[in-house]
N, C-alpha and C positions, 0 to 999 in steps of 0.2 A: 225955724221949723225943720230947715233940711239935716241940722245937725242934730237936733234931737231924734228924726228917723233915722237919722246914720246909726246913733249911739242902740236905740232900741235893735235895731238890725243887728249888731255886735250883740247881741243877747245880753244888754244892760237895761235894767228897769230902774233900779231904786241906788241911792247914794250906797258908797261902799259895799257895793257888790261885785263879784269877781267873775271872771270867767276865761278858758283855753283857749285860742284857737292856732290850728296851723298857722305857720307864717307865709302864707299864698300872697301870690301879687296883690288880689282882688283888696284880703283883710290890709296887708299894708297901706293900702291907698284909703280906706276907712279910717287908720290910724292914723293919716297924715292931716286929714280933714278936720279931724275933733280932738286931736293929740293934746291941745292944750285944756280938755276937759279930762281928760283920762290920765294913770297912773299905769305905763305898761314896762312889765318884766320879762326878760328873758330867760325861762326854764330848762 
């Protein structure tokens, strides 16, 4: 349950959707949580 509101808070709703965001401590630490649900690039 906590990593699906992690993931929705990341502005993720539906498979294969994409989204920005800065790379702030706060989002890093969201991506460390659920990293192995997500596909993350550096732009």
């Amino acid at each position: 349950m906590r990593q699906k509101r992690t993931v929705e808070a990341l502005g993720l709703g539906k498979l294969n959707s994409s989204v920005e965001h800065e790379a702030t401590p706060q989002i890093k630490g969201m991506i460390t949580k659920v990293g192995h649900l997500l596909k993350v690039e550096n732009i």
